[in-house]
Backbone bond lengths (Angstrom), bond angles and torsions (degrees), N, CA, C in turn:
res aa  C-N    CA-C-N  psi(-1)  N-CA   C-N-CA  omega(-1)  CA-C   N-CA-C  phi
1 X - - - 1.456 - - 1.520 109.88 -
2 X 1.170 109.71 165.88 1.503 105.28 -173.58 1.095 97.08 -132.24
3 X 1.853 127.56 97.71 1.020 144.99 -161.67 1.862 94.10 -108.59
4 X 1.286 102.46 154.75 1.696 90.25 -177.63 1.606 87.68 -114.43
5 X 1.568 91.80 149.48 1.939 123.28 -164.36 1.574 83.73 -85.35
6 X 1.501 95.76 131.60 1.335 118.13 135.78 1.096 158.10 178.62
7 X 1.705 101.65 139.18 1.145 136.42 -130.33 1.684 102.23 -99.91
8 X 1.747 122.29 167.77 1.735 110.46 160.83 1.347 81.89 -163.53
9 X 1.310 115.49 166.17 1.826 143.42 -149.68 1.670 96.87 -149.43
10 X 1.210 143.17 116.89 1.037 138.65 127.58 1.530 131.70 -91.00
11 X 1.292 127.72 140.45 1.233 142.78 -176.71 1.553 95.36 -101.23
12 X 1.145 145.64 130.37 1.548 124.93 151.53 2.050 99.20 -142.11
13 X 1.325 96.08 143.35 1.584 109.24 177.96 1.815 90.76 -145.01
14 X 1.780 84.53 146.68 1.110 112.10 176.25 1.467 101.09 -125.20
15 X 1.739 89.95 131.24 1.561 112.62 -167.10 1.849 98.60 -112.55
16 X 1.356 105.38 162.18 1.706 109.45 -169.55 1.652 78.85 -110.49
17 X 0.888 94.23 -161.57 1.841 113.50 -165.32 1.763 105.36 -82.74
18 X 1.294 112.23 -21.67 1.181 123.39 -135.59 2.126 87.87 -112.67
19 X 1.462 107.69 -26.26 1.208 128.34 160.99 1.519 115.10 113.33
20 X 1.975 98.78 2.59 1.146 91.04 178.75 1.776 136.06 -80.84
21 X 1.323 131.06 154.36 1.460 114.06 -172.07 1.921 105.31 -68.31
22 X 0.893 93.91 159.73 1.443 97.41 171.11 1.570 112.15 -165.67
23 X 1.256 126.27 12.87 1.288 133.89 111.39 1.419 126.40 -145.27
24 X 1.447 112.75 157.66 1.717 101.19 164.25 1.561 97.09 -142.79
25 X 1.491 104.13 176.19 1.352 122.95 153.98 1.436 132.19 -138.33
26 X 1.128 130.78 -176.59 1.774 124.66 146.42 1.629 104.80 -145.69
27 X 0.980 99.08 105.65 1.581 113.35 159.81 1.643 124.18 -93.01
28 X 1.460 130.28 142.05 1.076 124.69 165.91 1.874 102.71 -130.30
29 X 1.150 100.75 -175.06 1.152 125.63 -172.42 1.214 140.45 -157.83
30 X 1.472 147.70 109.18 1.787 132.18 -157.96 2.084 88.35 -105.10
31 X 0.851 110.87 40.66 0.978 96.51 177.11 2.287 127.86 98.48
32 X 1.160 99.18 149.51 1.516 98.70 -170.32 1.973 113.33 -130.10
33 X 1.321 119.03 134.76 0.844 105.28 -165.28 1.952 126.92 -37.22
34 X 1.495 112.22 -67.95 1.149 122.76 146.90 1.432 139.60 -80.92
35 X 0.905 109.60 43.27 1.592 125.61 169.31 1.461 107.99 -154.91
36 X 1.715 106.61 176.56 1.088 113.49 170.66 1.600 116.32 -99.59
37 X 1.703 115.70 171.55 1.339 99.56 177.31 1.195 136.64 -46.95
38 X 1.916 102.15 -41.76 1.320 120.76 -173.98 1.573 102.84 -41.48
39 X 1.347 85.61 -59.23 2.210 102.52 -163.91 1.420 97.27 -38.69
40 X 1.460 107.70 -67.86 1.716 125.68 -177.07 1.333 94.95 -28.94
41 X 1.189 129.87 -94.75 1.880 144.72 -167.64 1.478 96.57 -22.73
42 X 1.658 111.00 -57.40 1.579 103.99 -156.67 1.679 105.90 -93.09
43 X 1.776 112.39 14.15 1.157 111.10 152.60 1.336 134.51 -97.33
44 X 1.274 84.52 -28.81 2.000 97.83 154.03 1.674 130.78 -64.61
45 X 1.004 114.00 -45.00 1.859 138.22 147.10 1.409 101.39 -14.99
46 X 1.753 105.24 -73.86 1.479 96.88 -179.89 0.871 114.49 -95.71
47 X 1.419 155.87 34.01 1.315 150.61 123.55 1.238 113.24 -48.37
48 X 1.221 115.94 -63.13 1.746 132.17 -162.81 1.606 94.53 -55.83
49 X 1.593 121.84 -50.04 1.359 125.59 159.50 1.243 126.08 -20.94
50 X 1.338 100.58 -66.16 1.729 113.05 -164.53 1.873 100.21 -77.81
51 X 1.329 116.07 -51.72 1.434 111.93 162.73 1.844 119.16 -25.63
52 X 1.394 93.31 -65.51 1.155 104.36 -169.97 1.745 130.62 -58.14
53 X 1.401 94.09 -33.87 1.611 135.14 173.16 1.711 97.38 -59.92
54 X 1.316 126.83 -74.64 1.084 127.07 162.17 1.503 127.28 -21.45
55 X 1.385 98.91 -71.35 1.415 119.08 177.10 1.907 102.22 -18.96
56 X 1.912 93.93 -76.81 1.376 95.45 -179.20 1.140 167.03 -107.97
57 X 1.904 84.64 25.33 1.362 128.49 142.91 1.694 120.12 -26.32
58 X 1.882 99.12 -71.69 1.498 122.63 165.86 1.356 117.85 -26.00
59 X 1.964 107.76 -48.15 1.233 126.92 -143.08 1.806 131.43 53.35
60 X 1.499 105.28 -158.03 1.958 85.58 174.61 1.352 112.70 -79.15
61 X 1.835 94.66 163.22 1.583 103.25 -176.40 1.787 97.84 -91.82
62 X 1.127 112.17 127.88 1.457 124.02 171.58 1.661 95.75 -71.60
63 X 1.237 104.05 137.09 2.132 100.88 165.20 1.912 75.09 -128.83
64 X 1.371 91.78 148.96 1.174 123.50 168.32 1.931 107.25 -90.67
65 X 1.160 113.68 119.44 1.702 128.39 172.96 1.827 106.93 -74.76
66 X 1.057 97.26 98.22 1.393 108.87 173.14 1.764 105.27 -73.11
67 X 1.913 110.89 144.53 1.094 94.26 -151.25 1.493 110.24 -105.83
């Protein structure tokens, strides 16, 4: 069948005042069962966010050098 694709791509960066990035991403998407791509992308967007948010929340992981 020749169903038509569709797909959506977001780019998103977050800039400080000053213009520097201080985060970005690129997510895409061909689509989600109940949703559309768009939705999909800009539900992935804030995932990668909240992941990321976490991340450096934690801050760095110290490993200890065994000797």
């Amino acid at each position: 069948t020749n169903e038509p694709k569709h797909e959506a791509m977001a780019a998103v960066r977050l800039v400080n005042k000053e213009g520097d990035v201080i985060w970005a991403t690129t997510q895409e998407s061909h689509g989600a069962k109940f949703r559309s791509a768009s939705a999909d992308v800009a539900d992935k967007v804030v995932k990668q966010l909240i992941v990321d948010i976490d991340k450096a929340r934690q801050g760095p992981q110290h490993s200890k050098m065994v000797p």
